[in-house]
Every structure is written in C-alpha cells, then in structure tokens.
N, C-alpha and C positions, 0 to 999 in steps of 0.2 A: 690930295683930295680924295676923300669917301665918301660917294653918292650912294644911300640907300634906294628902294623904288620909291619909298614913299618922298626923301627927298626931290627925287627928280618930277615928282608931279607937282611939289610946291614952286618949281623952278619956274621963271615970266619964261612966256610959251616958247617965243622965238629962242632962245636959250637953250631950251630944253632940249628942241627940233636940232638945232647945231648941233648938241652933244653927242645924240642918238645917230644922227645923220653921220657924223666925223668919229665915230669910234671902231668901226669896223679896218680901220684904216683907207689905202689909197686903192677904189675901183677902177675898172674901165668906164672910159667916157666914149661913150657909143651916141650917134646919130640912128633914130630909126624913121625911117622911110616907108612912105606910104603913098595911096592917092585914094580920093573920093571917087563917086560915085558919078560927081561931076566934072572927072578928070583934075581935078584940083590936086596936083603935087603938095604934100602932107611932110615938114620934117622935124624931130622934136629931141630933144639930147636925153634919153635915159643914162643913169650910171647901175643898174639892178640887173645888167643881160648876166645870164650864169650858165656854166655849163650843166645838161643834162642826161649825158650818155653817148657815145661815139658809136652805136650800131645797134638801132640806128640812129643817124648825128642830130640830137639835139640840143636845141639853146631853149632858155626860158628869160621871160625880164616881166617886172610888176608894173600891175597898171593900179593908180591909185582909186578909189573909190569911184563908181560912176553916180551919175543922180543930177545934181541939180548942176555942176560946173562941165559942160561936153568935153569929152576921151576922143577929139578927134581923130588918133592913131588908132586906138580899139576898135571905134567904129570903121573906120576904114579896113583894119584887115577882117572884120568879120565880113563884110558886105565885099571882098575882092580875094579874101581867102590867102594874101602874098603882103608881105612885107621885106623891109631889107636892112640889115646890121652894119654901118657904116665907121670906122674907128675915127673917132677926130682925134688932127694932128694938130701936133705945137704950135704950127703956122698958121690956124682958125682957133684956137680953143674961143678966142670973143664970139667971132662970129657963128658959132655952133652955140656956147652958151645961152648967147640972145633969144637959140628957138625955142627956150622956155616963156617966152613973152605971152599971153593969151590972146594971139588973135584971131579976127576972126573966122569963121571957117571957109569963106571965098578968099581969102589972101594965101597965101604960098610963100610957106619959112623960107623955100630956097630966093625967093625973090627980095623979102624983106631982111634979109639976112647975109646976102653977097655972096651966096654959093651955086653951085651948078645941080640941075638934075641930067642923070643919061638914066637908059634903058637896055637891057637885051632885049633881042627880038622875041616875042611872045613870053615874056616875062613883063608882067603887068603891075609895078614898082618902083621909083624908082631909085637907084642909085646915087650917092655924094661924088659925084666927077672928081673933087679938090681929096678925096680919102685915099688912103695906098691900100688898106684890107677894105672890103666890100663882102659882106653876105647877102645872098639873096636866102628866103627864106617862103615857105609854104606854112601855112596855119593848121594844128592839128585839136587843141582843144585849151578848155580854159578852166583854171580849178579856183574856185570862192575862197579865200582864206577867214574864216568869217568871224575872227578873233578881232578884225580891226576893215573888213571891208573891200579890202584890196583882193587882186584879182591876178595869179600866176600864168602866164601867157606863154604856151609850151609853142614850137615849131618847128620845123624839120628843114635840115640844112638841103637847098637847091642847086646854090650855086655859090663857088667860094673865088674870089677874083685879087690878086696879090702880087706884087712883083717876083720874078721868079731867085730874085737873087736874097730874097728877104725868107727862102725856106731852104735848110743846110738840108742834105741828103740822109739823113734821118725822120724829116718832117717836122723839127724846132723851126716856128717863127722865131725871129729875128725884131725882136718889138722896138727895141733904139734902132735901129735901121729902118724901120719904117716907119718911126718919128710920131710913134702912140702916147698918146697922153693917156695922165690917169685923173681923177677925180676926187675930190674928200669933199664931205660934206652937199653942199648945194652948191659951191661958188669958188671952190678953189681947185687950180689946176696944180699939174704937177710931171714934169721931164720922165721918162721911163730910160734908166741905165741898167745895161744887167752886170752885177756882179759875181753870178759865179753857175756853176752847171754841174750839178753830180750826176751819179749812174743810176739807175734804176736800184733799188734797196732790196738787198737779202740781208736774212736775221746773219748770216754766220758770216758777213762782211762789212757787218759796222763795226767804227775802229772803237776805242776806248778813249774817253774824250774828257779830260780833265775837268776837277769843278769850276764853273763860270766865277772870277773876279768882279761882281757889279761893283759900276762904279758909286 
C-alpha cells in the first residue's frame, strides 16, 4: 500500500483517523489525573505524553482542540496549576480505556470506571492507586500548534512514585516488570517485553553490521 496526502484525504474519515493514529507505532498509554475546581477527581487516558528535557524534567502531552466540546483535564490543570502521569497496566487497560467516554463534568472517571484516586499530602492531584509508575506533575506553559488547533501542554516533573525494584542502579525503568502497557491507534492495547539493552553510542564503537536480508 501507497498512500499519497492527497489519497489519505479522500479516505471515509474514520479510516483515515486509524491510519494517522496507528502509524507512528506502539505509545505509552498514560492515565492523566486531575481535579476541578469543585474538587471533582478528573481521569482521562492520553497515549501523546513525550519526553521534553531531564534538567529541568520535563514531560509534554496534546490537548486536542478546545471550543465547543469541554478539555476537562485542560481546564482543570490551568485553574489548580498540578496534574499527574499515571502508566496504565495490562491488569486495567479496559478500565482505563473507558475514561475516554464523554462524561459529564460532575461525574468522576475514577468512580465510573473502577479505579482508585490517592493523593500526597499538599499535592493537589490526584493519583491512579491500581498504577506501579505515578507522576505527579506542576503546570508550566502551553504552546498553540496552530497548523490543526491542538494545544502542547509542557510540565515539570514533581514527584516520581515507582516500586524500588522496577529501577536497576543505573536508573533504567524496568517497564515488563512493571506491567506498562502501550497503545496504537485509539483502541488497541499491547504487552511491553524488552528485548535487548545496549551501551550508550560512540562513533569509534559501532561494530560493522552486515547488509539486512528483508524478507
């Protein structure tokens, strides 16, 4: 298959949305955490969190268009300034999935959805109880992408909460041991195995690597 642009705009919408959605390959499937203004616990599955610098630690994740459909998580971290990055594991992917359902803004995903909120103390967010990795996060600014609407949503790492035997003494997470799922598309999940770990790269240490046989 050879999709031109022009192709893929003649493409039936939902189609199209899959292809674009499912070609980057398998993401993280992240829960982000919030709460209103009326204390309303906020929880909703991004798969767009990316990294944006380790010093200082930032993550970023897109918020799709605001306007006429409510960004309840948007809204919530502008107006409390704290959100939190929650990895959903292979034992919820459904139940995490689900908090893309649109409801309303007095209902609470963790409630309709069968999962737990906790909190630290004066950290105003809250957290996926049922998650092994948990970020707490501080809000620092939000950049327009104005090519399609969407909205880049920068934050600064606060607080990072993970079992201790899930980081080897170099600081590699352990992401099959802490039972991370990944993402494609909108609706499909997917097991995280790791298969292999090299060294940090210098030019005068890569070996010589015969040509690839495709099959």
């Amino acid at each position: 298959m050879h999709l031109t642009k022009d192709d893929l705009y003649q493409l039936e919408r939902r189609k199209k949305l899959n292809i674009i959605n499912s070609i980057t390959g398998i993401k993280p499937a992240n829960l982000i955490g919030t709460v209103s203004e009326e204390n309303i616990a906020n929880l909703a599955i991004f798969s767009s969190i990316v990294h944006l610098g380790s010093n200082p630690a930032l993550l970023g994740f897109i918020v799709r268009p605001t306007g006429e459909v409510p960004r309840n998580t948007y809204e919530n971290i502008l107006a409390n300034g704290l959100f939190t990055i929650n990895h959903v594991r292979e034992s919820f992917v459904k139940n995490a999935h689900y908090t893309s359902a649109k409801f309303d803004r007095e209902v609470s995903e963790f409630d309709a959805c069968g999962l737990t909120d906790e909190y630290l103390q004066g950290f105003k967010a809250p957290f996926v109880k049922e998650s092994t990795i948990k970020i707490g996060m501080k809000y620092c600014e939000s950049i327009p992408i104005e090519r399609n609407g969407t909205i880049l949503v920068i934050g600064e790492v606060e607080h990072i909460i993970l079992p201790d035997e899930a980081v080897n003494e170099k600081g590699y997470i352990d992401l099959e041991q802490a039972e991370t799922a990944g993402i494609s598309g909108l609706n499909s999940y997917y097991s995280v195995e790791k298969i292999a770990s090299f060294p940090y790269v210098r030019v005068e240490e890569v070996p010589e690597f015969p040509s690839l046989t495709l099959p």
